[in-house]
mmCIF entry with sequence, helices, sheets and N, C-alpha, C, O atoms, coordinates in Angstrom:
data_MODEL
# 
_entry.id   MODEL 
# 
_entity.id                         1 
_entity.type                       polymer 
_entity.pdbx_number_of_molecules   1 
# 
_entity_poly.entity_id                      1 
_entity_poly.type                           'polypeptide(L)' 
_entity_poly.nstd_linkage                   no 
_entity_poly.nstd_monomer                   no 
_entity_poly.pdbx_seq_one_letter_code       
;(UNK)(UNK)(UNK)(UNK)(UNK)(UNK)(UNK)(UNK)(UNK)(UNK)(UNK)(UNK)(UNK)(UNK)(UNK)(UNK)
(UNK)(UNK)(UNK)(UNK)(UNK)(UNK)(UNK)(UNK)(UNK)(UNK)(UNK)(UNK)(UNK)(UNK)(UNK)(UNK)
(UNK)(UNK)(UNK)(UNK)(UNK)(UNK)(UNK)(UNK)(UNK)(UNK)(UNK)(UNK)(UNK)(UNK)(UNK)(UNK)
(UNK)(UNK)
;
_entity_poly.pdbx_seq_one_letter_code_can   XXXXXXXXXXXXXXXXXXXXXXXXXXXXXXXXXXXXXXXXXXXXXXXXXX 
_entity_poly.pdbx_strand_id                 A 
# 
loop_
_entity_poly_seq.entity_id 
_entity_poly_seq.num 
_entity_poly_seq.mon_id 
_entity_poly_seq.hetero 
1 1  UNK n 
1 2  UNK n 
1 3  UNK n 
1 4  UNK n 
1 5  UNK n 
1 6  UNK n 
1 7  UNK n 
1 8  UNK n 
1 9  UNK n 
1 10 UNK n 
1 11 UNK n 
1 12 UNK n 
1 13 UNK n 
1 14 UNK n 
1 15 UNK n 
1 16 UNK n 
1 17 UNK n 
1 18 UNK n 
1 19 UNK n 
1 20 UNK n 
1 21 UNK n 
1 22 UNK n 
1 23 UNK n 
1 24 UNK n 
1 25 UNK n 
1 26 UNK n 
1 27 UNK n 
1 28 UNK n 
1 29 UNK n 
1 30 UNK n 
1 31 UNK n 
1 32 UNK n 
1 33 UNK n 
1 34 UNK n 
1 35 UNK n 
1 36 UNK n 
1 37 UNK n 
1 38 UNK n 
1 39 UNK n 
1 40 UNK n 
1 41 UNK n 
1 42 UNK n 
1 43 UNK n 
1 44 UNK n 
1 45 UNK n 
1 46 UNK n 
1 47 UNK n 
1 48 UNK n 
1 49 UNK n 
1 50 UNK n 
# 
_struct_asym.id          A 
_struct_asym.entity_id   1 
# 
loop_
_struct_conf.conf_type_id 
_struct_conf.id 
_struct_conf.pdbx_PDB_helix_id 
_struct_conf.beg_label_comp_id 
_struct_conf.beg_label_asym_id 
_struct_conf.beg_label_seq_id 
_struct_conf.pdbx_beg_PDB_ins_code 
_struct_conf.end_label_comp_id 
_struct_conf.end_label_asym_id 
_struct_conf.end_label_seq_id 
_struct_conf.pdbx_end_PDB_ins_code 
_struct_conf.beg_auth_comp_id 
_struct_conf.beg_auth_asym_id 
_struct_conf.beg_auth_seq_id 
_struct_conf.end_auth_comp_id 
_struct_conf.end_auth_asym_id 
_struct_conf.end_auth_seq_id 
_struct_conf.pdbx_PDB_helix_class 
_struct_conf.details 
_struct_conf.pdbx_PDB_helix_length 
HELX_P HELX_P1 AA1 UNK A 13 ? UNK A 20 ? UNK A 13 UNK A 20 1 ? 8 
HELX_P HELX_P2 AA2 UNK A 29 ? UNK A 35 ? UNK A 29 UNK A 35 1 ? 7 
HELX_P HELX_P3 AA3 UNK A 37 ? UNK A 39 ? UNK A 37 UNK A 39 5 ? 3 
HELX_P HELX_P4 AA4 UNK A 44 ? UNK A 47 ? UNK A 44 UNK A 47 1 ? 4 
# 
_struct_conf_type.id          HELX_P 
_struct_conf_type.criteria    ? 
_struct_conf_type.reference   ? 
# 
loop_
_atom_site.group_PDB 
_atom_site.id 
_atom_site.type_symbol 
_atom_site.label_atom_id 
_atom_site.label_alt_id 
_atom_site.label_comp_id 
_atom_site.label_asym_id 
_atom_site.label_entity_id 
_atom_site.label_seq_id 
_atom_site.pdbx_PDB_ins_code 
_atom_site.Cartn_x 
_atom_site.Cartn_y 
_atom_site.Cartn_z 
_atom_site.occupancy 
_atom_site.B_iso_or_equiv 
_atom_site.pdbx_formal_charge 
_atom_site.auth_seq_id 
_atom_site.auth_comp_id 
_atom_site.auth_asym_id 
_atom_site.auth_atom_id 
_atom_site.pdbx_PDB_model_num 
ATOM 1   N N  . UNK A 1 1  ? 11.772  6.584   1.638  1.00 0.00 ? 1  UNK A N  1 
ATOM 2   C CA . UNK A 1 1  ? 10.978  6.573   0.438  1.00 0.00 ? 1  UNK A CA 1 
ATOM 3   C C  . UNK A 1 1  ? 9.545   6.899   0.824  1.00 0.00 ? 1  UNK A C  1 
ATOM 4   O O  . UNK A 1 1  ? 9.104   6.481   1.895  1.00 0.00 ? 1  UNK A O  1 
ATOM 5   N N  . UNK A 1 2  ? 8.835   7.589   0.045  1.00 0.00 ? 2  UNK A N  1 
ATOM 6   C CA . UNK A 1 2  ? 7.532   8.207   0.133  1.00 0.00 ? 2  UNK A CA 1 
ATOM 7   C C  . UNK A 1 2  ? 6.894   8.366   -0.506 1.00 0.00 ? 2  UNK A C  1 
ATOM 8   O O  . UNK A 1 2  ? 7.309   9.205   -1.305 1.00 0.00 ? 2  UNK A O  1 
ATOM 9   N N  . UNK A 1 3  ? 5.441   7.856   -0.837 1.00 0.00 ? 3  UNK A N  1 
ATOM 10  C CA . UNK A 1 3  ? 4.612   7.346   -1.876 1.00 0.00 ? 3  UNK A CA 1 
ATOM 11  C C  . UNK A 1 3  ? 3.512   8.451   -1.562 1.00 0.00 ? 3  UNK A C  1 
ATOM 12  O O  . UNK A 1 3  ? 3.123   8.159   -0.432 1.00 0.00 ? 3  UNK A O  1 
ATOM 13  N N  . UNK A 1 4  ? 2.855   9.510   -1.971 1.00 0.00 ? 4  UNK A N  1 
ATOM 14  C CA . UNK A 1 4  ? 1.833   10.272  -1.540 1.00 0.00 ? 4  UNK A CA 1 
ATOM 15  C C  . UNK A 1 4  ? 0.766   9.825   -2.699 1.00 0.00 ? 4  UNK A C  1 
ATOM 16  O O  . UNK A 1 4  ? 0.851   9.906   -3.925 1.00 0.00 ? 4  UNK A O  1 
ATOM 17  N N  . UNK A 1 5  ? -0.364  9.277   -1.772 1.00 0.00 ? 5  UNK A N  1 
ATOM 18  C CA . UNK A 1 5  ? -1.869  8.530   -2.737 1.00 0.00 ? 5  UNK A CA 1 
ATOM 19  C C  . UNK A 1 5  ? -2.982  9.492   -2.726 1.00 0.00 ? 5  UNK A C  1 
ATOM 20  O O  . UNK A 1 5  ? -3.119  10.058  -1.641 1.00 0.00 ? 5  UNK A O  1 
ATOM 21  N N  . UNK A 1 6  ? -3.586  9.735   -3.396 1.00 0.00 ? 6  UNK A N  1 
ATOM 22  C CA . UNK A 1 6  ? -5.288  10.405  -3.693 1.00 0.00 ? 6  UNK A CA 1 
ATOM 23  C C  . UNK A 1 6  ? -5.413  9.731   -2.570 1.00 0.00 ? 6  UNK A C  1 
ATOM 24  O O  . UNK A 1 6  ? -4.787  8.679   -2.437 1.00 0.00 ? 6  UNK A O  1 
ATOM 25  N N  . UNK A 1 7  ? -6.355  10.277  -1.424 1.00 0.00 ? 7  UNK A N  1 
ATOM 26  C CA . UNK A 1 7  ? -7.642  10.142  -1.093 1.00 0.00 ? 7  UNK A CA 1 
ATOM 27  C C  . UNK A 1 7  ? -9.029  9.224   -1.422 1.00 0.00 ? 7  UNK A C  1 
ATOM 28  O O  . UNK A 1 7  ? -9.818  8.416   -0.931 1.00 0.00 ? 7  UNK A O  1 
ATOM 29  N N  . UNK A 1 8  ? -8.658  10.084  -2.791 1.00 0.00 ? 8  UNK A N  1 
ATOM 30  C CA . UNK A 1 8  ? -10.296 9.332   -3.235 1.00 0.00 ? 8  UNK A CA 1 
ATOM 31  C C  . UNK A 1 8  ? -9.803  8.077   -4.140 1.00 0.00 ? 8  UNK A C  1 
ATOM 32  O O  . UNK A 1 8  ? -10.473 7.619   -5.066 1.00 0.00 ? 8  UNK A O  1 
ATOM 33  N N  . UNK A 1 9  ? -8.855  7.715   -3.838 1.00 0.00 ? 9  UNK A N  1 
ATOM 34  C CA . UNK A 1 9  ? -8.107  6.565   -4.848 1.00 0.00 ? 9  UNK A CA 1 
ATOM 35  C C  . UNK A 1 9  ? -6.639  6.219   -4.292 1.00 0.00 ? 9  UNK A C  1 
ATOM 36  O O  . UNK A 1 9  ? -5.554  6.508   -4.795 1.00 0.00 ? 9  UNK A O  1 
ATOM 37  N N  . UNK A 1 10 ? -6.920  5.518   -3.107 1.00 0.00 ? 10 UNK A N  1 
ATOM 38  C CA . UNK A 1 10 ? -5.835  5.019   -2.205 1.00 0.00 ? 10 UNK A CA 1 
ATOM 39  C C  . UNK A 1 10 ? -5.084  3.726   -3.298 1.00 0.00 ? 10 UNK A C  1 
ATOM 40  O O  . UNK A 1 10 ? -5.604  3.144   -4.250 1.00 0.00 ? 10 UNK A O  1 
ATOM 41  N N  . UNK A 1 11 ? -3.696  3.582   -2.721 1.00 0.00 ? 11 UNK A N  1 
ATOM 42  C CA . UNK A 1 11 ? -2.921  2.556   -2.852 1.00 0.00 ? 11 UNK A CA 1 
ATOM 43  C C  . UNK A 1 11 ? -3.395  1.072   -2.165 1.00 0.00 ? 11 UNK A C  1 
ATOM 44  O O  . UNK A 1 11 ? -3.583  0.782   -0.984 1.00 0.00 ? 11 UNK A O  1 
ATOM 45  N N  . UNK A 1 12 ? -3.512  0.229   -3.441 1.00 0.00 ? 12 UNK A N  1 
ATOM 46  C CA . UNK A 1 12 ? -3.807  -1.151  -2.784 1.00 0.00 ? 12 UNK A CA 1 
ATOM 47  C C  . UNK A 1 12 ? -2.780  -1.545  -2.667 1.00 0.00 ? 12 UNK A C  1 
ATOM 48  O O  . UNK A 1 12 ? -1.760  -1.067  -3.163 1.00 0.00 ? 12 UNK A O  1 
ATOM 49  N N  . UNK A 1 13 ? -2.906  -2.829  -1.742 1.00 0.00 ? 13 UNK A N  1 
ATOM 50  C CA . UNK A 1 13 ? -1.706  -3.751  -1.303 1.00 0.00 ? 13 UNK A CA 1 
ATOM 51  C C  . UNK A 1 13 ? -0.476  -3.688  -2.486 1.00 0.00 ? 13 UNK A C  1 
ATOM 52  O O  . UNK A 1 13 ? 0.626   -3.140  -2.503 1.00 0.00 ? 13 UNK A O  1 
ATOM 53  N N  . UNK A 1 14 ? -1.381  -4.700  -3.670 1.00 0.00 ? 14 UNK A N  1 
ATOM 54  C CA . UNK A 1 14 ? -0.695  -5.290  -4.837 1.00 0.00 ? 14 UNK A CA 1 
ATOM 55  C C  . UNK A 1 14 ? -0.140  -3.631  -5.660 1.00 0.00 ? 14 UNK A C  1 
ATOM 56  O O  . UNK A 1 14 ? 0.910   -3.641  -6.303 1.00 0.00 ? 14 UNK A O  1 
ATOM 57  N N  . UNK A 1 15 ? -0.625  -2.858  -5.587 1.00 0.00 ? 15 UNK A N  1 
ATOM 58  C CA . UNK A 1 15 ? -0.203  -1.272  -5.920 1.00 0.00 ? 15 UNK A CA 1 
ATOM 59  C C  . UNK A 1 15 ? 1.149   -1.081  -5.669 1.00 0.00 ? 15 UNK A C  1 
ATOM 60  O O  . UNK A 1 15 ? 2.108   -0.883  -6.415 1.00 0.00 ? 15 UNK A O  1 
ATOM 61  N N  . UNK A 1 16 ? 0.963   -1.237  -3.796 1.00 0.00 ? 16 UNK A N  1 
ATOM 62  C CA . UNK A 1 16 ? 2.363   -1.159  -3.529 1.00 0.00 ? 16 UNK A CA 1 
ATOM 63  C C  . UNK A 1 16 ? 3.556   -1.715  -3.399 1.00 0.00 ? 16 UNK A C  1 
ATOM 64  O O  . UNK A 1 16 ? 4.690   -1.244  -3.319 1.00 0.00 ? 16 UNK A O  1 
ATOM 65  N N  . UNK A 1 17 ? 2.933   -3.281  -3.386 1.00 0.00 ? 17 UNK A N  1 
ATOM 66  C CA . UNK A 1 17 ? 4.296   -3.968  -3.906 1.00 0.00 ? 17 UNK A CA 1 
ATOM 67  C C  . UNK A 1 17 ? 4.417   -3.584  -5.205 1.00 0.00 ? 17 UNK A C  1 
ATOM 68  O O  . UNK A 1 17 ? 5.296   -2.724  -5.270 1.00 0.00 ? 17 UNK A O  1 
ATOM 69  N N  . UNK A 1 18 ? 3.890   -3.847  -6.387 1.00 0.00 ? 18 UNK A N  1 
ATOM 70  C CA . UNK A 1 18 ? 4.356   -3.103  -7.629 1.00 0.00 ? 18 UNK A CA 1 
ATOM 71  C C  . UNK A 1 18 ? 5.111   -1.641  -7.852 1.00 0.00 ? 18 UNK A C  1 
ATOM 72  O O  . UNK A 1 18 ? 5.801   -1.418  -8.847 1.00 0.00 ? 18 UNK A O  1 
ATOM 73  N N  . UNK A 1 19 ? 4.883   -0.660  -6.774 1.00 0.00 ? 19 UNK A N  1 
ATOM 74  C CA . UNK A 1 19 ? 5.516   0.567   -6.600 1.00 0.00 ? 19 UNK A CA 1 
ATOM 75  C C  . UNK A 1 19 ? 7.274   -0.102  -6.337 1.00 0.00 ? 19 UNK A C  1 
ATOM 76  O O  . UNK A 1 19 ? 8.368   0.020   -6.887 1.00 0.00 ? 19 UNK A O  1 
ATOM 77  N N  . UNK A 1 20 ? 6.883   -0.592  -5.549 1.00 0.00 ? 20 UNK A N  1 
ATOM 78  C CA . UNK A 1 20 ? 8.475   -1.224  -4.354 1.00 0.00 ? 20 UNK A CA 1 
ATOM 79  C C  . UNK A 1 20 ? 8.871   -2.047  -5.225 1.00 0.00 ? 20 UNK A C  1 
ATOM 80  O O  . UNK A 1 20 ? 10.038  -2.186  -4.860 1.00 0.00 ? 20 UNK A O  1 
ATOM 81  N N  . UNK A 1 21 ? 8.744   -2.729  -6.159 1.00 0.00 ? 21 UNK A N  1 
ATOM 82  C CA . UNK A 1 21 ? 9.378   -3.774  -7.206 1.00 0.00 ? 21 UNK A CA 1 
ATOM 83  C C  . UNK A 1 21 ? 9.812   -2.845  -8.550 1.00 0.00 ? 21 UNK A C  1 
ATOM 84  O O  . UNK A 1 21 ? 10.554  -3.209  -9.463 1.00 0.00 ? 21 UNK A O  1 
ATOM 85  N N  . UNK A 1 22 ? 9.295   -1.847  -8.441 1.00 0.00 ? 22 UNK A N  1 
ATOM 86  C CA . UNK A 1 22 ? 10.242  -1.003  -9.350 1.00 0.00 ? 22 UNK A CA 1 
ATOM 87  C C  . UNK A 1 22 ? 11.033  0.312   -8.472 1.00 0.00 ? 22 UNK A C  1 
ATOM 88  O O  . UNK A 1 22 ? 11.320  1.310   -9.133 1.00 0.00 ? 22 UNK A O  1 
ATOM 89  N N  . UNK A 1 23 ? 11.265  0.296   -7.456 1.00 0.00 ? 23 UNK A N  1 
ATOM 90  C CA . UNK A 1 23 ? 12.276  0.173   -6.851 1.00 0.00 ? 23 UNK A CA 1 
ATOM 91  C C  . UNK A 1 23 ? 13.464  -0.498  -6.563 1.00 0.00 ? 23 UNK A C  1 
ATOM 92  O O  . UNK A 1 23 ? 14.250  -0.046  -5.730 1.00 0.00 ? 23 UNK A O  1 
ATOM 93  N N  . UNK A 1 24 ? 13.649  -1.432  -7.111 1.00 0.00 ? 24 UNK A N  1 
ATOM 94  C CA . UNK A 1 24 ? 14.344  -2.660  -7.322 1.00 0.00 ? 24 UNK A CA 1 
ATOM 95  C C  . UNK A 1 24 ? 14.236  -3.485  -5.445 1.00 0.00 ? 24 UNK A C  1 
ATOM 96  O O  . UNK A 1 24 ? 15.261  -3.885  -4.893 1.00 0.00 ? 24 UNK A O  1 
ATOM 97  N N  . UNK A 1 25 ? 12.872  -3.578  -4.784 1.00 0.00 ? 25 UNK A N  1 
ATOM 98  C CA . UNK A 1 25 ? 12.422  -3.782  -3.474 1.00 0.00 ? 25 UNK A CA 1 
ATOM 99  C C  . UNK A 1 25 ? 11.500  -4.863  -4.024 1.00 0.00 ? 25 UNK A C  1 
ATOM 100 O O  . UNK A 1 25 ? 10.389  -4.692  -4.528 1.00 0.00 ? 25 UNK A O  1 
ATOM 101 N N  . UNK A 1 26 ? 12.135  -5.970  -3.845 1.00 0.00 ? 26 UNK A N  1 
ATOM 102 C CA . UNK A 1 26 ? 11.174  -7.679  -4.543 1.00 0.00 ? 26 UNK A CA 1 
ATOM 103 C C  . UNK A 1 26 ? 10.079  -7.785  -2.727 1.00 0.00 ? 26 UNK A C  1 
ATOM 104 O O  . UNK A 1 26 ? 10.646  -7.952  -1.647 1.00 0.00 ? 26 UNK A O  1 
ATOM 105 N N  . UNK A 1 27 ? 8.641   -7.648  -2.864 1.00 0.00 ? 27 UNK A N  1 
ATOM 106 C CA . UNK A 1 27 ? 7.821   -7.518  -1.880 1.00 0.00 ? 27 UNK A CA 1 
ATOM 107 C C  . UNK A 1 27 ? 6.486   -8.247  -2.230 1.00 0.00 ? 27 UNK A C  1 
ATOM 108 O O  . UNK A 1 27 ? 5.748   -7.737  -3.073 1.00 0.00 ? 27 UNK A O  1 
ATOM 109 N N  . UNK A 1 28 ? 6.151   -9.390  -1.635 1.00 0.00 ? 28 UNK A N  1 
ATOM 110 C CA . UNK A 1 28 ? 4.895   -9.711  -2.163 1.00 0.00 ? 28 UNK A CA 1 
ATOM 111 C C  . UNK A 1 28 ? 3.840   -8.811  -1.578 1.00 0.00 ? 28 UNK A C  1 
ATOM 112 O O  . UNK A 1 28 ? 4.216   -7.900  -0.840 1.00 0.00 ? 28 UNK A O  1 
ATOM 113 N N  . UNK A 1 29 ? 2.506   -8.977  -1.842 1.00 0.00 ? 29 UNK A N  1 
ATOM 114 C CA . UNK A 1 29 ? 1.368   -8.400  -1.548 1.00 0.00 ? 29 UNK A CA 1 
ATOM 115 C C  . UNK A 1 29 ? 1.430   -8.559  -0.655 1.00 0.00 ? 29 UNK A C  1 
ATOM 116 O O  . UNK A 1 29 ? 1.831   -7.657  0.080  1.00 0.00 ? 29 UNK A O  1 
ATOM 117 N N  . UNK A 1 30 ? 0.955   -10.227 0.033  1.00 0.00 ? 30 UNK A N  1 
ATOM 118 C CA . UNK A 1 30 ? 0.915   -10.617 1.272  1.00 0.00 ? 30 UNK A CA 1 
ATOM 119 C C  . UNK A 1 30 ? 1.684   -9.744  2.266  1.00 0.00 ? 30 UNK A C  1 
ATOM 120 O O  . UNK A 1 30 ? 1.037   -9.316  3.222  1.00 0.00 ? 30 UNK A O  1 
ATOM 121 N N  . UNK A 1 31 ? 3.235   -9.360  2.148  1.00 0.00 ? 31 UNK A N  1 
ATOM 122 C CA . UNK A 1 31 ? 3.493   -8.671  3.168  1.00 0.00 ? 31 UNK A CA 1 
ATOM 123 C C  . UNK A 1 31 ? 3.481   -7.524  3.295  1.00 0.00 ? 31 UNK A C  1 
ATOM 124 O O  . UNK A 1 31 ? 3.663   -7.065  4.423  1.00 0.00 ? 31 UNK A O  1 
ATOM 125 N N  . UNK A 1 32 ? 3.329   -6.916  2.518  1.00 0.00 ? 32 UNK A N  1 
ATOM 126 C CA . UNK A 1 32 ? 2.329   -5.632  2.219  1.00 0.00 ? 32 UNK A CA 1 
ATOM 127 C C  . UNK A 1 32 ? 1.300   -5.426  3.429  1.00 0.00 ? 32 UNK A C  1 
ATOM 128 O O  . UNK A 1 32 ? 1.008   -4.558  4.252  1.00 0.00 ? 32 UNK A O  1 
ATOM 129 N N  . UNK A 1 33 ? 0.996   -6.458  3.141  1.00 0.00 ? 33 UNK A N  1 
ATOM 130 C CA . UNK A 1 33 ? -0.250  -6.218  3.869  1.00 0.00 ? 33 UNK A CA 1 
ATOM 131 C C  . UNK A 1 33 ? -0.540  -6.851  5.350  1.00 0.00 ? 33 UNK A C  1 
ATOM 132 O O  . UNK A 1 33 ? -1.509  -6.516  6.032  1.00 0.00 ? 33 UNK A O  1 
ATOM 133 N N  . UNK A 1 34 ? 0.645   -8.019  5.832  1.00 0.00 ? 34 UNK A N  1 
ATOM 134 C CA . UNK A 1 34 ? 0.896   -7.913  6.751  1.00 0.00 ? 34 UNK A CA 1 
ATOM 135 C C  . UNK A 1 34 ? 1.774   -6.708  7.665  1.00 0.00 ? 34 UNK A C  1 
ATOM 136 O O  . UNK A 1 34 ? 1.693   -6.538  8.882  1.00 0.00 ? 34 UNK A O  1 
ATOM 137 N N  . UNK A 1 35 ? 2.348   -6.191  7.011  1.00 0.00 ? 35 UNK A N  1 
ATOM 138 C CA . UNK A 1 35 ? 3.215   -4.753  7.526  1.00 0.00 ? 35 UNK A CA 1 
ATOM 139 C C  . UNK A 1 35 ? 2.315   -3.560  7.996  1.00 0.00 ? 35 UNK A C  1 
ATOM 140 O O  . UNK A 1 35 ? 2.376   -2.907  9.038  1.00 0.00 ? 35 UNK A O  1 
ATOM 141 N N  . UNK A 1 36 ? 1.413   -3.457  6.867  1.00 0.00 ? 36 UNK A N  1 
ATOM 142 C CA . UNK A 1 36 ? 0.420   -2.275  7.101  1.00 0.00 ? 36 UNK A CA 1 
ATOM 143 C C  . UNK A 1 36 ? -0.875  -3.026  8.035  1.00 0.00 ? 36 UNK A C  1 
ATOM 144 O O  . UNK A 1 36 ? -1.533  -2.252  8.730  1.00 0.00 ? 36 UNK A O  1 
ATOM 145 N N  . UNK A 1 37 ? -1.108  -3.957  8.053  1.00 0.00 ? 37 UNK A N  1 
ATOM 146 C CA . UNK A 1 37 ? -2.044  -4.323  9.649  1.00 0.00 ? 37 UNK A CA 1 
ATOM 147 C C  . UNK A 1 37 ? -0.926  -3.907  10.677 1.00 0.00 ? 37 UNK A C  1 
ATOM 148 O O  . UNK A 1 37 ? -1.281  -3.141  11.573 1.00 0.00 ? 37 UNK A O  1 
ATOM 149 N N  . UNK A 1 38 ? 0.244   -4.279  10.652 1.00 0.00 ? 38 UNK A N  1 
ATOM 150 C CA . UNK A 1 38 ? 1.108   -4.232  12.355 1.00 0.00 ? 38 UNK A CA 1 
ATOM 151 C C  . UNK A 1 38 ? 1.228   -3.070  12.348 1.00 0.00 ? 38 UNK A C  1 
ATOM 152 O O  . UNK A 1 38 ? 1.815   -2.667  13.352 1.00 0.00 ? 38 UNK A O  1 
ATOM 153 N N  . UNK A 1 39 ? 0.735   -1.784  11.182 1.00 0.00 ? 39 UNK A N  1 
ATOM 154 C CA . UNK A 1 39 ? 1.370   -0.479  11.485 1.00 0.00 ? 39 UNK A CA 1 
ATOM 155 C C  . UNK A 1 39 ? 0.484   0.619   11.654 1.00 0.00 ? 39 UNK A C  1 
ATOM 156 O O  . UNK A 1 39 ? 0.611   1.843   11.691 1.00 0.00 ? 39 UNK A O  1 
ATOM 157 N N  . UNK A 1 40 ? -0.955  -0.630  11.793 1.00 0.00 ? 40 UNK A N  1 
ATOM 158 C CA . UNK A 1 40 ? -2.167  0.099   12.259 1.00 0.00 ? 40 UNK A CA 1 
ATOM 159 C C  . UNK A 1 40 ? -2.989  0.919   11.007 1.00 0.00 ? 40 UNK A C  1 
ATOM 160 O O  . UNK A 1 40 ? -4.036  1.559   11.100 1.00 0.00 ? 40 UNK A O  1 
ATOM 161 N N  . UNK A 1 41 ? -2.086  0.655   9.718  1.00 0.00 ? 41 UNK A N  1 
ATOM 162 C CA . UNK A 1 41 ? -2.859  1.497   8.482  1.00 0.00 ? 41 UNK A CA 1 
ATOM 163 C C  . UNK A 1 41 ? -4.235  0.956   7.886  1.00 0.00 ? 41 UNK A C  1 
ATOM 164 O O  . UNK A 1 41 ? -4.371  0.226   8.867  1.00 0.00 ? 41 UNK A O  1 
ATOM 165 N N  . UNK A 1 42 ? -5.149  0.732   7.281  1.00 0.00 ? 42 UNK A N  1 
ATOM 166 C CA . UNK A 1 42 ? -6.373  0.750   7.398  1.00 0.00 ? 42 UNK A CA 1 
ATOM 167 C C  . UNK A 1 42 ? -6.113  -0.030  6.181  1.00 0.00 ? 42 UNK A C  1 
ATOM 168 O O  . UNK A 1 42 ? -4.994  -0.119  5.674  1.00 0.00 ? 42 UNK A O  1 
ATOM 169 N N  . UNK A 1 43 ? -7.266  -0.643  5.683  1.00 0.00 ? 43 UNK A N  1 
ATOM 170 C CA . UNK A 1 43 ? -7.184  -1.216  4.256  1.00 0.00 ? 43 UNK A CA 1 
ATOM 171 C C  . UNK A 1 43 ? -7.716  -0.079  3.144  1.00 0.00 ? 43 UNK A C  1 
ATOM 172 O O  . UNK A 1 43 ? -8.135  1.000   3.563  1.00 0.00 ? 43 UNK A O  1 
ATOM 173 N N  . UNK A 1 44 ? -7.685  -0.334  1.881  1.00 0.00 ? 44 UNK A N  1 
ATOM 174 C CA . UNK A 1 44 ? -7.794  0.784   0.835  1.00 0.00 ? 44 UNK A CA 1 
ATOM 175 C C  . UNK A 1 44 ? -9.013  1.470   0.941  1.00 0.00 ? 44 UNK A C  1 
ATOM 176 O O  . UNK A 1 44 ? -9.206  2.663   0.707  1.00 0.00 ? 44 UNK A O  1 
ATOM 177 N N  . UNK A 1 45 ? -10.386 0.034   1.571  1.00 0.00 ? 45 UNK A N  1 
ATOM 178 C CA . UNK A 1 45 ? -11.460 0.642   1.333  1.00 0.00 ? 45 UNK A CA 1 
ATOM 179 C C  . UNK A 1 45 ? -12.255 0.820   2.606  1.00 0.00 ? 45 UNK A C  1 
ATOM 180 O O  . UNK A 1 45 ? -13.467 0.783   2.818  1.00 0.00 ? 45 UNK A O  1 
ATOM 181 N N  . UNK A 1 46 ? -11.057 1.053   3.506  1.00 0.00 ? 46 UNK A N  1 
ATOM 182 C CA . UNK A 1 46 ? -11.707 2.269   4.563  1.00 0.00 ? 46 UNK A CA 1 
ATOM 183 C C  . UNK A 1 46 ? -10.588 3.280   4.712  1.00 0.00 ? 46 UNK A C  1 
ATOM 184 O O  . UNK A 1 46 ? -10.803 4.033   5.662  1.00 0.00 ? 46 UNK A O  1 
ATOM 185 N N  . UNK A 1 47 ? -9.299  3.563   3.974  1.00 0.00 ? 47 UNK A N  1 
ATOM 186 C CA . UNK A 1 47 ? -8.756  4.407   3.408  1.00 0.00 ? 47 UNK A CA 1 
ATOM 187 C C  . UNK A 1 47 ? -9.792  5.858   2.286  1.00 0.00 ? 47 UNK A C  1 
ATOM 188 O O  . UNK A 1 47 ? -9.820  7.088   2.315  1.00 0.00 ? 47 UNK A O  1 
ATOM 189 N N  . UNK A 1 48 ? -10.357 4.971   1.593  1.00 0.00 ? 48 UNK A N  1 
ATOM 190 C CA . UNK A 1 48 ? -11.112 5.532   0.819  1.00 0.00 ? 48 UNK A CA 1 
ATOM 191 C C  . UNK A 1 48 ? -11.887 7.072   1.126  1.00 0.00 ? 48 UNK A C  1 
ATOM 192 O O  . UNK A 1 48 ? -12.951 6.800   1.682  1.00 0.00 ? 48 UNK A O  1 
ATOM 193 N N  . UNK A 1 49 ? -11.795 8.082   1.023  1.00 0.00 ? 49 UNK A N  1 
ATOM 194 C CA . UNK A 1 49 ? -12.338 9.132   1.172  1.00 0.00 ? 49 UNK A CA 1 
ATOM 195 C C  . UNK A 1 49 ? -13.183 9.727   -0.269 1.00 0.00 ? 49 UNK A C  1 
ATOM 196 O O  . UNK A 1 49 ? -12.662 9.543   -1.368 1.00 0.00 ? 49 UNK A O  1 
ATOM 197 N N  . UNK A 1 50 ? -14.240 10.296  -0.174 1.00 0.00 ? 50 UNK A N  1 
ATOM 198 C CA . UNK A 1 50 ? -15.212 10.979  -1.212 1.00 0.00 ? 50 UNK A CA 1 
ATOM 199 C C  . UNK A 1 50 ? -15.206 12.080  -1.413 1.00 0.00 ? 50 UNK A C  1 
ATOM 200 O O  . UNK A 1 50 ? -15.987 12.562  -2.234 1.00 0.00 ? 50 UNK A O  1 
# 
């Protein structure tokens, strides 16, 4: 599965569990966002590009 985000308007945590919960993928934020620290991905707002 593959989610492609703006740049200038990245996916937050709570974004993507809401993406993955209508997937029928039950995901809190929290691990959201523990997954994407262990996978080295950045948070939204140094994701963020102008």
């Amino acid at each position: 599965m593959r989610f492609s985000e703006n740049p200038r308007n990245p996916y937050s945590d709570q974004k993507l569990a809401d993406l993955l919960k209508a997937k029928d993928m039950e995901i809190s934020r929290r691990t959201v966002a523990k997954y994407r620290d262990e996978l080295g991905i950045a948070a939204t707002t140094v994701r963020k590009r102008y």
